[in-house]
KEVO-436763 format. One record per residue (C-alpha): residue in three letters; x, y, z. Coordinates in pm, 1 decimal. Example, Ala and Ser with C-alpha at 12.3 -4.5 7.8 and 13.67 -1.06 7.14 Angstrom:
BEGIN
<guza resn="ALA" u="1230.0" v="-450.0" w="780.0"/>
<guza resn="SER" u="1367.0" v="-106.0" w="714.0"/>
REM end
This chain:
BEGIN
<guza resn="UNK" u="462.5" v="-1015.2" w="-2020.8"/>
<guza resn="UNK" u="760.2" v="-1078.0" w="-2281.0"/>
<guza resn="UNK" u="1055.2" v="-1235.1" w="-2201.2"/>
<guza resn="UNK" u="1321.1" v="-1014.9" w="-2084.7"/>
<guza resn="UNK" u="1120.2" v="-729.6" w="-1995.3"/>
<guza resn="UNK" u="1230.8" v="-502.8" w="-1663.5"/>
<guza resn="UNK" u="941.0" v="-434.7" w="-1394.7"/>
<guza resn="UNK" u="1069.5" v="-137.1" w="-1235.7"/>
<guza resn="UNK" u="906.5" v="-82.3" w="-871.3"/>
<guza resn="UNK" u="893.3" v="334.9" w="-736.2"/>
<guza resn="UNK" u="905.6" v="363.5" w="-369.6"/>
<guza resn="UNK" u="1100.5" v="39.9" w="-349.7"/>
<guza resn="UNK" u="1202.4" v="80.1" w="14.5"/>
<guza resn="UNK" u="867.0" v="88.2" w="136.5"/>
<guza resn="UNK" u="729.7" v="-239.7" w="303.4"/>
<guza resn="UNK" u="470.2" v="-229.8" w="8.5"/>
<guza resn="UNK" u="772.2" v="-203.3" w="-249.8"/>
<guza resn="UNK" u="961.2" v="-477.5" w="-123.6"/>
<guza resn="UNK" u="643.4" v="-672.2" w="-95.3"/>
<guza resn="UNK" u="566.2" v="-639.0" w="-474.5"/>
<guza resn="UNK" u="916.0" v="-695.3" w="-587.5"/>
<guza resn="UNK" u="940.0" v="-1019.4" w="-395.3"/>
<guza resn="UNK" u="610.1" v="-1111.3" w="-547.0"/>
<guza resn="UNK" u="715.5" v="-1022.9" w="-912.7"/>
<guza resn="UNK" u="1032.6" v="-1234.3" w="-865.9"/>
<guza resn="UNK" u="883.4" v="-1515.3" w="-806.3"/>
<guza resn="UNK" u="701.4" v="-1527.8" w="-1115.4"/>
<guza resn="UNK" u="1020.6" v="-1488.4" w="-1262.1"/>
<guza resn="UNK" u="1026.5" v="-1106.9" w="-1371.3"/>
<guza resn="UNK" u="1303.5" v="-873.0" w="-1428.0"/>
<guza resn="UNK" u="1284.5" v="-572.8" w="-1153.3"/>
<guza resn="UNK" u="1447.7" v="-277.1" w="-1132.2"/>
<guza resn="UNK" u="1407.3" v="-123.8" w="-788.5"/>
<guza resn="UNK" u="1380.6" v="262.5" w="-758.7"/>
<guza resn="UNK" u="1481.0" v="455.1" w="-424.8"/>
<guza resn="UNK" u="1647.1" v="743.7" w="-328.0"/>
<guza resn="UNK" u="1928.0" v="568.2" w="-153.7"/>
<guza resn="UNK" u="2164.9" v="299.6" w="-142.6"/>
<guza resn="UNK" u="2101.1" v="252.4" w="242.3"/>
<guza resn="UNK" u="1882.0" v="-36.9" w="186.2"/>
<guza resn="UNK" u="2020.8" v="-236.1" w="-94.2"/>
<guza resn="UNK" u="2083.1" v="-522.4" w="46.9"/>
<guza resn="UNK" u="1712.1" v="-555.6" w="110.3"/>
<guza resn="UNK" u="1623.0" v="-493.5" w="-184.1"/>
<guza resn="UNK" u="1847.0" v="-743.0" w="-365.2"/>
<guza resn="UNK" u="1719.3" v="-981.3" w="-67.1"/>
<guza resn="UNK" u="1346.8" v="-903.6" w="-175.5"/>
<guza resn="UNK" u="1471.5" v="-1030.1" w="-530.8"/>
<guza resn="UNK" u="1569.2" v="-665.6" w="-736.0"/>
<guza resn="UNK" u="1807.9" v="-709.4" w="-975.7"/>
<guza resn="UNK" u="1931.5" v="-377.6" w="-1031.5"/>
<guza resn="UNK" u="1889.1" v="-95.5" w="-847.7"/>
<guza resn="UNK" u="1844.7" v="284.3" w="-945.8"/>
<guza resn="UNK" u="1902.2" v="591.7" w="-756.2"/>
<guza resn="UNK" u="1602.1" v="853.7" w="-862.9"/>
<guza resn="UNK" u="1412.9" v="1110.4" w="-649.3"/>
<guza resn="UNK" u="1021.0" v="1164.9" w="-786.2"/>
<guza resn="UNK" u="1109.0" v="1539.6" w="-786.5"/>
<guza resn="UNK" u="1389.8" v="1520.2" w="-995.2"/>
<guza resn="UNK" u="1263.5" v="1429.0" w="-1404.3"/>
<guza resn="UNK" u="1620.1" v="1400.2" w="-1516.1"/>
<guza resn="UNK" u="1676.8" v="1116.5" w="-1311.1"/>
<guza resn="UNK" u="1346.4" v="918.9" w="-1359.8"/>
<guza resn="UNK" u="1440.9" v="902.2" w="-1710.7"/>
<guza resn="UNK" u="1760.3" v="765.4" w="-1613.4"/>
<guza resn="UNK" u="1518.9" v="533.5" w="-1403.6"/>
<guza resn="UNK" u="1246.3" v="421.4" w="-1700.8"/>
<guza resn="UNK" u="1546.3" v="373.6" w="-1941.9"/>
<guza resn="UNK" u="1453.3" v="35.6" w="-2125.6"/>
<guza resn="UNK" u="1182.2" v="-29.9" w="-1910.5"/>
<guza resn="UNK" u="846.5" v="-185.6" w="-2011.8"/>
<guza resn="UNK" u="656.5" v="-195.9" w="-1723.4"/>
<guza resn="UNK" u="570.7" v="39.3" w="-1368.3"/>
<guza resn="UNK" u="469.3" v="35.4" w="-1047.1"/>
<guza resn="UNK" u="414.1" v="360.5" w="-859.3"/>
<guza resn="UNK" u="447.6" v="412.6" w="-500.9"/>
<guza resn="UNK" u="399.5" v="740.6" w="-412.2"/>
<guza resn="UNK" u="534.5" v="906.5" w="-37.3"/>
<guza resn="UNK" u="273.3" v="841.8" w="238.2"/>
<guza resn="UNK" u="88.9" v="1186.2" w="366.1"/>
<guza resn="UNK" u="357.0" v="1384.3" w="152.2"/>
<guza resn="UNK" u="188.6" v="1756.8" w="17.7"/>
<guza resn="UNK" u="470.3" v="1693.2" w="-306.4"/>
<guza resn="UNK" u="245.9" v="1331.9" w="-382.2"/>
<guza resn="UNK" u="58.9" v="1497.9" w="-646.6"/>
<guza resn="UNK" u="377.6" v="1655.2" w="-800.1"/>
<guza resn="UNK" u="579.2" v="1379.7" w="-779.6"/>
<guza resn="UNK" u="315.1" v="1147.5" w="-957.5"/>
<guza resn="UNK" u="312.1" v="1391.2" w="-1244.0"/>
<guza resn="UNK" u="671.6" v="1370.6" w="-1302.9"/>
<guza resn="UNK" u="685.6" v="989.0" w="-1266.5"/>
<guza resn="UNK" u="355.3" v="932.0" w="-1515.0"/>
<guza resn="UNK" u="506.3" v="1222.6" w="-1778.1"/>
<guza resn="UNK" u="817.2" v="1067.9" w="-1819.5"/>
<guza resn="UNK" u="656.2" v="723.2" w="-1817.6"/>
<guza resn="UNK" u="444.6" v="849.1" w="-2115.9"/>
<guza resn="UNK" u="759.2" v="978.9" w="-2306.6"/>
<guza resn="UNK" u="950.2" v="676.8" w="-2272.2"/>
<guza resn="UNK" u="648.6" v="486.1" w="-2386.1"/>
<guza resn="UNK" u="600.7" v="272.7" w="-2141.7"/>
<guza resn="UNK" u="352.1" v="-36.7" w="-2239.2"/>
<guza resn="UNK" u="225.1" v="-53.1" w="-1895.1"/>
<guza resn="UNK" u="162.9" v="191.6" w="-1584.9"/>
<guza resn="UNK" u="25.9" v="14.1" w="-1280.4"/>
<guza resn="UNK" u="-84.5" v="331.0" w="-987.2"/>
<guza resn="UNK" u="-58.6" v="215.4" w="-647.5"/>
<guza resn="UNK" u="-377.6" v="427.5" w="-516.3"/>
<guza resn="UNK" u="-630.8" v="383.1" w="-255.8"/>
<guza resn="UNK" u="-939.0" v="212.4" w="-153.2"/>
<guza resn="UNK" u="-1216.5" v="487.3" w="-158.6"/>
<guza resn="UNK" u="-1027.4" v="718.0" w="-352.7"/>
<guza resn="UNK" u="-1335.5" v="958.4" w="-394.5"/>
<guza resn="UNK" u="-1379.5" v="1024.9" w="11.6"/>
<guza resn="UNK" u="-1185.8" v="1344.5" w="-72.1"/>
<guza resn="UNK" u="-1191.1" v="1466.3" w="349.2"/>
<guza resn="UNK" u="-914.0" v="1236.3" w="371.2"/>
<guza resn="UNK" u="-617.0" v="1476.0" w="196.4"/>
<guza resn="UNK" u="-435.5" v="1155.1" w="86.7"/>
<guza resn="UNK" u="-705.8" v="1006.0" w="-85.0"/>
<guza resn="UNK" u="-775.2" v="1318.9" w="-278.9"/>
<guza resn="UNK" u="-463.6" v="1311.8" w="-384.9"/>
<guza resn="UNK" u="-473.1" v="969.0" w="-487.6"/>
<guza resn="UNK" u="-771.4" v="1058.8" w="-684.7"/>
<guza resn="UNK" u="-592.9" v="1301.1" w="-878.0"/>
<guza resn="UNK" u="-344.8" v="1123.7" w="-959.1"/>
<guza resn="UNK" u="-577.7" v="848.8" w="-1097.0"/>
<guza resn="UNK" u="-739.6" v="1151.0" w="-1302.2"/>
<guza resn="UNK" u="-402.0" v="1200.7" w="-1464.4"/>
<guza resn="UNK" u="-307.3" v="862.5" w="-1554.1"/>
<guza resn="UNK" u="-659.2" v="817.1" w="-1711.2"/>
<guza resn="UNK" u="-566.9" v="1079.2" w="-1905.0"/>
<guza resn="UNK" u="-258.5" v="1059.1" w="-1972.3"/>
<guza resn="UNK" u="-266.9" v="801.5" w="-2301.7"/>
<guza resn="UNK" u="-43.8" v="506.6" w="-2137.9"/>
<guza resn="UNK" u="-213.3" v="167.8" w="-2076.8"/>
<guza resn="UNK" u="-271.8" v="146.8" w="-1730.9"/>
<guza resn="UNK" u="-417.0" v="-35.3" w="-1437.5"/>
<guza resn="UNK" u="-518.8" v="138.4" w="-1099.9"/>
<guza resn="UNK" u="-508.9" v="-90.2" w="-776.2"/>
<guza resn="UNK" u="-695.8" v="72.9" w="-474.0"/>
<guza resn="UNK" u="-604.9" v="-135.7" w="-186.6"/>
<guza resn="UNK" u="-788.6" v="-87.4" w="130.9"/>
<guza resn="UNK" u="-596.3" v="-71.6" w="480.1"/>
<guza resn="UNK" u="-368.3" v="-316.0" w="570.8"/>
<guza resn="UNK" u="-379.3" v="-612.6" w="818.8"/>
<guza resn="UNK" u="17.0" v="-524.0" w="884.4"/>
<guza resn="UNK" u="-108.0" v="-209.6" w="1051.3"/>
<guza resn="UNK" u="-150.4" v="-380.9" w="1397.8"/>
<guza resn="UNK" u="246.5" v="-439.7" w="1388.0"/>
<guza resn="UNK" u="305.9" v="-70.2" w="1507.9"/>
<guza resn="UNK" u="102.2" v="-129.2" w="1805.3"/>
<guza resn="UNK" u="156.5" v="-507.7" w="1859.9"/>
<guza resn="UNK" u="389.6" v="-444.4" w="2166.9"/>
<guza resn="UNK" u="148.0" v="-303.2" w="2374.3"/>
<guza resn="UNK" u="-119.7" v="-529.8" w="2297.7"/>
<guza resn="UNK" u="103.6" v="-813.0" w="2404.6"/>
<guza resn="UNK" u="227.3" v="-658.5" w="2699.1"/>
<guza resn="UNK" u="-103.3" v="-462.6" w="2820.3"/>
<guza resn="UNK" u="-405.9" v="-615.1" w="2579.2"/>
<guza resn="UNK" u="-498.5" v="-266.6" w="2456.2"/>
<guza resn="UNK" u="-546.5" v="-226.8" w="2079.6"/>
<guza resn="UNK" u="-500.4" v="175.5" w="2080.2"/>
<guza resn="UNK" u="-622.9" v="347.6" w="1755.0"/>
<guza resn="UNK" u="-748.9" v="722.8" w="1700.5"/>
<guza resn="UNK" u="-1069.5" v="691.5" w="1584.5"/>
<guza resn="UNK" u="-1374.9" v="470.5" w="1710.9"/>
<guza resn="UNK" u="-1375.1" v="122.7" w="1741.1"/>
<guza resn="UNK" u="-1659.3" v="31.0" w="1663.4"/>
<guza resn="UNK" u="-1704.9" v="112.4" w="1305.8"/>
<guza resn="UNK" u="-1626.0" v="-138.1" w="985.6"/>
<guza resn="UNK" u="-1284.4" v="-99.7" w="831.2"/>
<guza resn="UNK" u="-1218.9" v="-268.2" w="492.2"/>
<guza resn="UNK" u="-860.8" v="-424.3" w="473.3"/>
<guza resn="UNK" u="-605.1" v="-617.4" w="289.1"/>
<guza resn="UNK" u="-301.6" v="-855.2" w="377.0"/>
<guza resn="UNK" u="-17.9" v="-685.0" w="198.7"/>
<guza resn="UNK" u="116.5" v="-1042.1" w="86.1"/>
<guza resn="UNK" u="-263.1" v="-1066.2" w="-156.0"/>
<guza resn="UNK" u="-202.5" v="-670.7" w="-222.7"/>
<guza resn="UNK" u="168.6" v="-763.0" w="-363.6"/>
<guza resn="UNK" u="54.3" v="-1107.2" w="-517.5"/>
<guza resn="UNK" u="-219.1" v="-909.7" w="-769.4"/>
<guza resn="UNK" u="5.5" v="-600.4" w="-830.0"/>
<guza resn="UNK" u="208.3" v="-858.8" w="-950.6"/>
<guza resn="UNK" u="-62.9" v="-1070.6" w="-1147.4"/>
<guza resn="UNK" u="-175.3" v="-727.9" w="-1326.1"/>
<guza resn="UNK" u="165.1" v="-638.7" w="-1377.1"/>
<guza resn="UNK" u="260.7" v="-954.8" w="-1577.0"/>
<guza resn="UNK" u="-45.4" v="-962.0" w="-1735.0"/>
<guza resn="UNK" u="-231.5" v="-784.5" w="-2026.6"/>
<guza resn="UNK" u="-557.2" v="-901.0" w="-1925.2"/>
<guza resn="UNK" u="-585.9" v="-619.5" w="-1653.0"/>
<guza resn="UNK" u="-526.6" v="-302.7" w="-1838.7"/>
<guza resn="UNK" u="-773.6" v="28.2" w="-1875.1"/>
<guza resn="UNK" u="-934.3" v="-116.0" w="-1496.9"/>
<guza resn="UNK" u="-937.0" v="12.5" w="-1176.7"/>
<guza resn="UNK" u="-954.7" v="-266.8" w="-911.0"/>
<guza resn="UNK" u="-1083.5" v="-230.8" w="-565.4"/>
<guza resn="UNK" u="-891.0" v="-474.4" w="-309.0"/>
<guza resn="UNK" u="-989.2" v="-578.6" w="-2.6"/>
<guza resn="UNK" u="-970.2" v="-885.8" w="195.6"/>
<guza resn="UNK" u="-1274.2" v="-1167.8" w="323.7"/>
<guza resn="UNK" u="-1429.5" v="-925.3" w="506.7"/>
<guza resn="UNK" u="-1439.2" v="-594.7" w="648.5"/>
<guza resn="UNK" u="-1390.7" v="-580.9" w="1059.9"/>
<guza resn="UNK" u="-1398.7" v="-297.1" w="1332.5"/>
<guza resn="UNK" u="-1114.5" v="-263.2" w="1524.7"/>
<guza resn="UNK" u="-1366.2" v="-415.9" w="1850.2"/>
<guza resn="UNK" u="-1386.2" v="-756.1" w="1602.0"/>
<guza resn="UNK" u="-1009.2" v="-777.5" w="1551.7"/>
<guza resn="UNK" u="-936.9" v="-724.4" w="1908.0"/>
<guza resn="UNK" u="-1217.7" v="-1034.2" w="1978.5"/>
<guza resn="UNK" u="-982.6" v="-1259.8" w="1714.5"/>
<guza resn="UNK" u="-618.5" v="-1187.1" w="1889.6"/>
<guza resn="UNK" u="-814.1" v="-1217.3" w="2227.1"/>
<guza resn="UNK" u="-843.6" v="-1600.0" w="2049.2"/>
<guza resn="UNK" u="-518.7" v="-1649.4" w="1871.8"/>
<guza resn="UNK" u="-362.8" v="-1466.5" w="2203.5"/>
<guza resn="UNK" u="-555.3" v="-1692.5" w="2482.1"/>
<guza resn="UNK" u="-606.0" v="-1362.6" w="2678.2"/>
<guza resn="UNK" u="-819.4" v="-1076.7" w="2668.3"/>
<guza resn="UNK" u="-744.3" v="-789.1" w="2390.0"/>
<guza resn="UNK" u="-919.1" v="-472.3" w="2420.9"/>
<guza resn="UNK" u="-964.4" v="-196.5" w="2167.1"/>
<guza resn="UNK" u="-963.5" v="105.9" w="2279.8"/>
<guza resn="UNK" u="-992.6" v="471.7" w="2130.1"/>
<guza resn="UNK" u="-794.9" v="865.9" w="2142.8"/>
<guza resn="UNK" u="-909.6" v="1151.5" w="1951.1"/>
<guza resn="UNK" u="-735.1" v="1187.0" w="1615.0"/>
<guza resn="UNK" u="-616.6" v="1539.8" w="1761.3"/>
<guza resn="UNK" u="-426.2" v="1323.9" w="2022.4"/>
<guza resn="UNK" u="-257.4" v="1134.9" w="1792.5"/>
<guza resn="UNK" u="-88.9" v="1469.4" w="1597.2"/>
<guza resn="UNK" u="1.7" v="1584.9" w="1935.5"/>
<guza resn="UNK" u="193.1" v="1248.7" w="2050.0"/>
<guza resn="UNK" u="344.7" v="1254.8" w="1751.6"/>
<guza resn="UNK" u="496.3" v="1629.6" w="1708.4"/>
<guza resn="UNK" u="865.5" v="1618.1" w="1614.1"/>
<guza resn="UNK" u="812.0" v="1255.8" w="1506.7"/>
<guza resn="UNK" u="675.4" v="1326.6" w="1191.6"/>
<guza resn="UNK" u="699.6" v="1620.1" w="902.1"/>
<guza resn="UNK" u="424.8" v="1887.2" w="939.0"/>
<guza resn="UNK" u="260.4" v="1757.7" w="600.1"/>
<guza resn="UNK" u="258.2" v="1393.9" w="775.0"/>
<guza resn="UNK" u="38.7" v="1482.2" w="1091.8"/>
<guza resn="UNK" u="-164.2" v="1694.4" w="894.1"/>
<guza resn="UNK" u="-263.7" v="1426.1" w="666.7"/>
<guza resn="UNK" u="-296.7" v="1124.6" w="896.8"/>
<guza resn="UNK" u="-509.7" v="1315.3" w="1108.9"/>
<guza resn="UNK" u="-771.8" v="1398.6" w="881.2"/>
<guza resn="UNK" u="-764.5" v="1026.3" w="793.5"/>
<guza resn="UNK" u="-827.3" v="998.8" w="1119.5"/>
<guza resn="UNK" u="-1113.2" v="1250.2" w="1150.1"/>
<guza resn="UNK" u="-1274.5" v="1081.3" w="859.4"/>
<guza resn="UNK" u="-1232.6" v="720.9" w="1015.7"/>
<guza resn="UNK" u="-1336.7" v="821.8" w="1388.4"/>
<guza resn="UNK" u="-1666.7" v="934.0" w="1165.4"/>
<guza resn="UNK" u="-1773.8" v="687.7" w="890.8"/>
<guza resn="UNK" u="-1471.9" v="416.9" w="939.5"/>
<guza resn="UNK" u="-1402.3" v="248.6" w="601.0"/>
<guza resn="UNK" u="-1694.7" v="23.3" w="528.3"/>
<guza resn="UNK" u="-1734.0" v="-154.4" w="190.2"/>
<guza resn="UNK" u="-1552.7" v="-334.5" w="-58.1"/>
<guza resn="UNK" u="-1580.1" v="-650.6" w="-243.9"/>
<guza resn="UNK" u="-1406.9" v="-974.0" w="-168.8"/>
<guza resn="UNK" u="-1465.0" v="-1089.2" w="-502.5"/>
<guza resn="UNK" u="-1265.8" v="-841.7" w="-691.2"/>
<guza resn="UNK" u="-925.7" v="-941.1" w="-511.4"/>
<guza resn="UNK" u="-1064.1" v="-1340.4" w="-582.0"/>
<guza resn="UNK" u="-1069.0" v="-1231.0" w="-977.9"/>
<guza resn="UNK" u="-728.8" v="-1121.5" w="-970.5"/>
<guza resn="UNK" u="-573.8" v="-1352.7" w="-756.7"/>
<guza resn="UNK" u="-735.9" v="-1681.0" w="-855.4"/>
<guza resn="UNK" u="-847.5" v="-1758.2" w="-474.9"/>
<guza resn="UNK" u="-1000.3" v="-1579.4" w="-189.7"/>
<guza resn="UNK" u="-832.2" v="-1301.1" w="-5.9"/>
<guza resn="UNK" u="-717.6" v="-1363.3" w="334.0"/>
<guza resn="UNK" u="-926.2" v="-1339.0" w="607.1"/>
<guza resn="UNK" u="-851.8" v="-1109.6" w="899.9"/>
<guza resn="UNK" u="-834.2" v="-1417.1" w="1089.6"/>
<guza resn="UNK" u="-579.6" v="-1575.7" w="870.6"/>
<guza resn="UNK" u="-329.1" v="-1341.0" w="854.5"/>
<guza resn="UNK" u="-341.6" v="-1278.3" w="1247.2"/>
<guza resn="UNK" u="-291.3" v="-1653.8" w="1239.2"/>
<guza resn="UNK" u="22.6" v="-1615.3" w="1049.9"/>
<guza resn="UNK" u="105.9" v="-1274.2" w="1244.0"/>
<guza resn="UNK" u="81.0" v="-1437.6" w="1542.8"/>
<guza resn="UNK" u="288.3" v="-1776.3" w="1470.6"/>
<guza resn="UNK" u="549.8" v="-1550.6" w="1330.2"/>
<guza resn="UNK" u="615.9" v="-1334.2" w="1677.1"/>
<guza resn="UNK" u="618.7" v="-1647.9" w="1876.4"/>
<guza resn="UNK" u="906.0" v="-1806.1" w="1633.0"/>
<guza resn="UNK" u="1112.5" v="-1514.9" w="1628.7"/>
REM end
């Protein structure tokens, strides 16, 4: 990466934007943070962005306002959103007319298992950039570790691990902080163009196997336990748009059925220059964290 060139980060808001920026900026890049409001600037410039630009995906006018005199990308598209597809096409078309030397795709870890409506639409995305004549690089991180924040109060308080889909079944994943550190390696980096890179941590776990580690870290017993993916739409009507609980719940059908075996451990160690985290050591960390705070 030259000297003086701007990173600029789509979806910057996200926990997976702010992740990446504060990975880029400490390797000393330039980042331009993209979002659709101001609300959360101070994060942002917290996370290490140095500017920030107001753009919305759906709007081309103002993602070339966005990609002016930038070298570099990374796209983060809106989670179980029916305009992803859209949106991605806007982003990579003006991306090509400004000429961008490098366009890094956020996508998705088994991007082919095309049940799963998100991952489809990851795929053709992917299809597009290939396509598309700009140098890029396609990252297809698996789940991540963070996900057992959203239900960490309740297995503190009651030791149940609740997901919608079985238990019992493999599920590759990733600590977002190895996920940020390579999208930040590639993105600094010519050495990682024209790939598509597979990431997932040591190894992959069921839901049963992480509830055995907390049950450690934690010094009581966790239990995982399972609800129907149907269940999980109906808790969360009115939470969510329509397009959202659509979405998540055939991820859910397709996990209560095959899980999300597979993955490499050794793709992630390429990139990164060191294994991937564990399950085991980020719940470590997780874990240390909540009883600090």
């Amino acid at each position: 990466m030259e000297t003086g060139e701007t990173v600029l980060v789509t979806g910057a808001a996200g926990r997976t934007g702010k992740a990446v920026i504060a990975a880029l900026a400490e390797r000393g890049a330039r980042v331009r943070a993209m979002t659709r409001s101001r609300a959360g600037e101070d994060e942002l410039h917290a996370a290490g962005a140095h500017e920030i630009v107001l753009a919305d995906l759906g709007d081309r006018s103002s993602l070339e306002d966005a990609v002016s005199g930038v070298a570099r990308l990374y796209h983060i598209g809106p989670r179980f959103n029916d305009c992803e597809v859209a949106f991605g096409a806007n982003i990579i078309a003006v991306a090509r007319n400004a000429g961008l030397r490098h366009f890094v795709l956020h996508s998705v870890f088994h991007a082919q298992c095309r049940t799963m409506i998100h991952h489809r639409q990851k795929l053709d995305l992917e299809e597009m950039l290939i396509e598309s004549g700009l140098p890029y690089t396609i990252l297809q991180p698996a789940m991540y570790m963070q996900n057992i924040a959203l239900e960490w109060a309740r297995i503190e308080a009651e030791g149940i691990y609740e997901r919608p889909y079985r238990t019992d079944l493999s599920m590759a994943m990733i600590d977002l902080a190895d996920l940020a550190d390579a999208a930040a390696t590639v993105l600094t980096s010519a050495r990682y163009v024209g790939g598509a890179y597979e990431l997932v941590g040591r190894e992959p776990l069921s839901h049963a196997g992480m509830a055995k580690i907390l049950s450690g870290l934690l010094g009581k017993p966790i239990r995982a336990a399972r609800y129907a993916p149907a269940e999980w739409r109906r808790r969360n009507a009115g939470r969510f748009p329509d397009d959202y609980l659509r979405i998540y719940e055939a991820m859910c059908r397709h996990y209560d059925r095959f899980g999300l075996p597979g993955g490499n451990p050794a793709v992630a160690s390429m990139i990164l220059g060191r294994e991937p985290a564990s399950f085991e050591d980020f719940a470590r960390r997780f874990v240390a964290e909540r009883k600090a705070s």
